[in-house]
C-alpha positions in Angstrom: 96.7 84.1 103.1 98.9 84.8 99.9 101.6 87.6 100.4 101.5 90.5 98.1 103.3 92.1 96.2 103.3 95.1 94.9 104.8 95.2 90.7 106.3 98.4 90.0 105.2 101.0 86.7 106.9 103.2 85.2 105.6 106.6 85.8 103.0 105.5 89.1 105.3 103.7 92.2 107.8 106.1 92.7 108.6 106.5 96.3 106.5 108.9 97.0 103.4 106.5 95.9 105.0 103.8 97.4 105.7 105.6 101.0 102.0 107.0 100.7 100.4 104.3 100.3 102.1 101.3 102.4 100.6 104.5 105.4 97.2 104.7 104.0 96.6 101.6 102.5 98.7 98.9 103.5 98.2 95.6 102.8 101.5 95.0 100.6 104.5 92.7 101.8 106.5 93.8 99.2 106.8 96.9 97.1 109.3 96.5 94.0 110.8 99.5 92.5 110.5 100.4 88.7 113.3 99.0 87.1 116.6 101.0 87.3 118.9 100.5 84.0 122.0 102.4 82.8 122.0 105.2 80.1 124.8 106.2 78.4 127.1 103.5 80.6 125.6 105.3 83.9 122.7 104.7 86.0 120.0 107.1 85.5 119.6 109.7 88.4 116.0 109.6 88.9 116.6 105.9 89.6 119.3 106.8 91.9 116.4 108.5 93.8 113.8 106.2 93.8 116.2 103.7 95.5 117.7 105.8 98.1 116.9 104.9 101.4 116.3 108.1 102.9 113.1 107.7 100.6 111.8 104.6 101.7 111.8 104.7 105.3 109.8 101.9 106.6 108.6 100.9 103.3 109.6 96.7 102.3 111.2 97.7 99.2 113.4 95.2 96.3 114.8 97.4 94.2 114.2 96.4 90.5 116.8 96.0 87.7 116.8 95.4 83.8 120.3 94.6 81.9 121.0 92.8 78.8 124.2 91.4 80.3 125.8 90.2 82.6 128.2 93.3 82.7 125.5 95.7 83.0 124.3 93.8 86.1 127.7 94.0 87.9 127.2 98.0 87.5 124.1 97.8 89.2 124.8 95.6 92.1 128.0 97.7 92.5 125.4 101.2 92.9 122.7 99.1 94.8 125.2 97.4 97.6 127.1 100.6 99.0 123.3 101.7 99.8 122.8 98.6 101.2 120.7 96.5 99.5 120.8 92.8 99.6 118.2 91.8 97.3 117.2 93.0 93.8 115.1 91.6 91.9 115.5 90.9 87.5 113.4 92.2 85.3 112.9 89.5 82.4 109.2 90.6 81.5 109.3 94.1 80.6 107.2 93.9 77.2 108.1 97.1 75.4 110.0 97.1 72.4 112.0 100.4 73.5 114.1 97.7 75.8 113.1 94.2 74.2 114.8 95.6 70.7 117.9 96.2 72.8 118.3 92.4 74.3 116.7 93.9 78.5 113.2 92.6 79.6 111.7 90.2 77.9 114.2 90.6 75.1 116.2 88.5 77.2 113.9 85.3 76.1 115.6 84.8 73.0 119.0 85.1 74.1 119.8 82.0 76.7 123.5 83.1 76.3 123.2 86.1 78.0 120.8 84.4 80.5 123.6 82.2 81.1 125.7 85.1 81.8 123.5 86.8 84.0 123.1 83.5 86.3 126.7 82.8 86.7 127.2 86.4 88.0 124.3 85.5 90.4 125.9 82.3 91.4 128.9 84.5 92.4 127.0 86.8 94.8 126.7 85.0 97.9 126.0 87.6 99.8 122.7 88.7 97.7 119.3 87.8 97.3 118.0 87.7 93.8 114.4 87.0 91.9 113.3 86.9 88.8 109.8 88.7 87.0 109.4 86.9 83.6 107.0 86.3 80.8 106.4 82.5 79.0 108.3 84.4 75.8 108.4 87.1 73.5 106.7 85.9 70.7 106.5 82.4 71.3 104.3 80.9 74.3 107.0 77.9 75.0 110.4 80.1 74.6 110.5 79.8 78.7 111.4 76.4 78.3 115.1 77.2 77.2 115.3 80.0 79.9 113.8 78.4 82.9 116.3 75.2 82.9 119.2 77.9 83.6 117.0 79.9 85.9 116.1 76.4 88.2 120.0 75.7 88.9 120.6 79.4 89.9 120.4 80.5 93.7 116.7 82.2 93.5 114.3 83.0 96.2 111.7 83.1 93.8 110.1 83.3 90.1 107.0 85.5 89.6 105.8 84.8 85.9 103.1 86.6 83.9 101.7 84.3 81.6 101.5 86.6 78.6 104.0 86.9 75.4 105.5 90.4 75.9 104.3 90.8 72.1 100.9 91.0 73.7 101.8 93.5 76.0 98.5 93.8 78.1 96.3 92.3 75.8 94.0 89.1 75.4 93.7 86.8 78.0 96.6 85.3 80.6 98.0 82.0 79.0 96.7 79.2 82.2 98.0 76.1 80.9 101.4 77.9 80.6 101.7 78.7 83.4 100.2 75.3 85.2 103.4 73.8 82.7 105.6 76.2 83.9 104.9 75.9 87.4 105.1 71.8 86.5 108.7 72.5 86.1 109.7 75.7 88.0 112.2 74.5 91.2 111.8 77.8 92.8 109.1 79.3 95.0 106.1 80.8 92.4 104.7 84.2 92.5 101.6 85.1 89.9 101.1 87.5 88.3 98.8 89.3 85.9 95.0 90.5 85.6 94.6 90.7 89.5 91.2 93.1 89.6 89.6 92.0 92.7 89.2 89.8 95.8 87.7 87.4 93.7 90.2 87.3 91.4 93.0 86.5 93.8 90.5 83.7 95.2 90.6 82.3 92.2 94.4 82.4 91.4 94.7 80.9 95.2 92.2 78.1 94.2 93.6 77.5 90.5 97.6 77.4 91.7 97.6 75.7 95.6 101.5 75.7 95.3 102.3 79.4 94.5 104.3 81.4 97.2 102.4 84.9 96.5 100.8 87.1 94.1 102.0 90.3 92.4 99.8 93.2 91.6 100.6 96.1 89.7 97.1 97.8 87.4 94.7 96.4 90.1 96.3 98.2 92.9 96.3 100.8 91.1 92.6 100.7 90.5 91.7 100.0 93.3 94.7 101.2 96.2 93.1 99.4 98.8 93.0 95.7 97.3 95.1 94.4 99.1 94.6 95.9 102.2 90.9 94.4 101.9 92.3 90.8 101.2 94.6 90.4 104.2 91.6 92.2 106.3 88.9 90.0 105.0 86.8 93.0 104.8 85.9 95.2 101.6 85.6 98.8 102.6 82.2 100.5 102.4 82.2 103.4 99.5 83.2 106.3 101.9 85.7 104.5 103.5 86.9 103.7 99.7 86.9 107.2 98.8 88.3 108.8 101.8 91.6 106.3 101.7 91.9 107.6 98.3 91.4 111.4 98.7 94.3 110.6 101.5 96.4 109.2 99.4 95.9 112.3 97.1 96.8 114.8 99.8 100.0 113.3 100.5 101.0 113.5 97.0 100.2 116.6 96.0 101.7 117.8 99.3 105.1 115.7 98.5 104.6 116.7 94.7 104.9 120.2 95.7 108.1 119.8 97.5 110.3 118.6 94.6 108.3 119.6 91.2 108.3 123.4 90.4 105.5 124.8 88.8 101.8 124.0 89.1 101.3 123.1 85.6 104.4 120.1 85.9 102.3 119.3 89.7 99.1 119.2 87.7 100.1 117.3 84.7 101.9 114.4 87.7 98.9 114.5 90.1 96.7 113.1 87.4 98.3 109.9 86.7 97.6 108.8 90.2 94.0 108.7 88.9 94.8 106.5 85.3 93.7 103.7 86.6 91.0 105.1 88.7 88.0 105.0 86.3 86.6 101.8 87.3 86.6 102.6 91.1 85.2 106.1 91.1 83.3 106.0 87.5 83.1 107.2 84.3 82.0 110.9 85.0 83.9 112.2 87.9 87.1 110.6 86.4 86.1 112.4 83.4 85.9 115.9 85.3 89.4 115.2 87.6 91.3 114.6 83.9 89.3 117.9 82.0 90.0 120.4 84.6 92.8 123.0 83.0 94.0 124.2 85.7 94.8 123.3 89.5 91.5 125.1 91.3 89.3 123.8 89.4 91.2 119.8 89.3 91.3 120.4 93.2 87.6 121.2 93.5 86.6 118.1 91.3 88.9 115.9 93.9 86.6 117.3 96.2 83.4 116.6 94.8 84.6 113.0 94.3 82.0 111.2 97.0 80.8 108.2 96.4 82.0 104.9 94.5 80.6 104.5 91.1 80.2 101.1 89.2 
């Protein structure tokens, strides 16, 4: 039995998601934050949030960073330690070109000297724990070969690699025989991730990679909130028991939306991204009617005609 872990998105797993589910869901080992980065030489505040403690109570939380340098990293691990932190993990994998163009994510492929940088501040934190979330390259499939020489004679606890260019973003199939090479040569513990949908699929990722250390999940947990509950249980949940783990969920947000987001309009507009994902777990047509209602009676009453799971 794998551990799990839970990959952070911009927008979803917030602390409030995270907090709700790991109550209603479970299943997770690890829960990752979206990545906190500076702005104008200062960390952003709503990252500031997302990583307090007082909002992640109980919750087995890394928090997430992404940096072009190795300066930028210092200022993080300064913010992250006073709250007491001892483990963050690096983003290297982050595909968009709003942070690739600027050297942070993946951008970070193409430029081992900074790489270089980043590890020696690593080396130099003793009393931290750090991991890396990488891609094979940004547009070529074997640019992790410069990078992961570097990454191998840096203190790590682990790698997790998605085997996509971040050129491709989320698109065409995972790259398998780069990441059988990579994990070939990887000295550190492996996590995989990348187009985790179902039970089957992490069967299959368990079968195809004996060695790895854990899996990471971001799109099929949010799909499907209960995946990995339903792996470490060894028991898939009947269709009611689906749906009313996911109407739970909802509660808790909306009631933890309504504490901090004035206005029902802005609490409308954030409760329906928790159901983005949804489609292929509760079908086309009642995620159809949850995204047209225009206004929050008639979004509310949709919720609750949500009943039963829909191929």
């Amino acid at each position: 039995m794998l551990p799990i872990h839970f990959a952070p998105l911009q927008g979803y797993t917030e602390d409030c998601y995270r907090r709700i589910h790991h109550d209603v869901c479970g299943g997770v080992d690890c829960y990752y934050t979206p990545f906190m980065r500076l702005e104008h030489g200062r960390v952003r505040s709503k990252d500031l949030r997302d990583v307090n403690p007082e909002n992640n109570l109980g919750v087995p939380i890394v928090p997430q960073v992404i940096v072009r340098d190795g300066t930028e990293l210092d200022m993080l691990i300064a913010t992250l330690i006073p709250m007491g932190y001892r483990r963050i993990d690096l983003n290297m994998g982050c595909p968009f070109p709003l942070q690739t163009n600027h050297g942070r994510g993946a951008g970070l492929m193409v430029k081992p000297e900074e790489v270089r940088g980043i590890c020696d501040r690593i080396a130099q934190h003793e009393e931290l724990q750090f991991s890396v979330k990488m891609r094979i390259g940004l547009n070529q499939k074997e640019e992790w070969k410069n990078i992961l020489p570097m990454l191998n004679d840096t203190p790590l606890t682990h790698i997790t690699l998605h085997p996509r260019l971040a050129s491709q973003g989320y698109k065409g199939e995972v790259d398998s025989e780069a990441f059988a090479a990579f994990a070939e040569a990887c000295r550190h513990p492996l996590i995989y991730n990348g187009d985790i949908h179902g039970i089957n699929d992490i069967h299959r990722i368990e079968q195809a990679y004996p060695g790895l250390h854990g899996i990471m999940i971001g799109r099929g947990l949010l799909a499907r909130p209960t995946l990995a509950a339903e792996y470490k249980e060894r028991k898939v949940l009947t269709d009611r028991e689906l749906v009313e783990r996911i109407k739970r969920m909802h509660e808790l947000l909306a009631e933890a939306y309504s504490r901090f987001i004035p206005g029902e309009s802005q609490q409308l507009m954030k409760l329906r991204t928790f159901w983005d994902y949804l489609e292929p777990t509760i079908g086309r047509k009642p995620w159809k009617k949850i995204h047209k209602a225009g206004n929050m009676r008639n979004y509310l009453a949709a919720v609750a005609d949500l009943r039963i799971y829909q191929q």
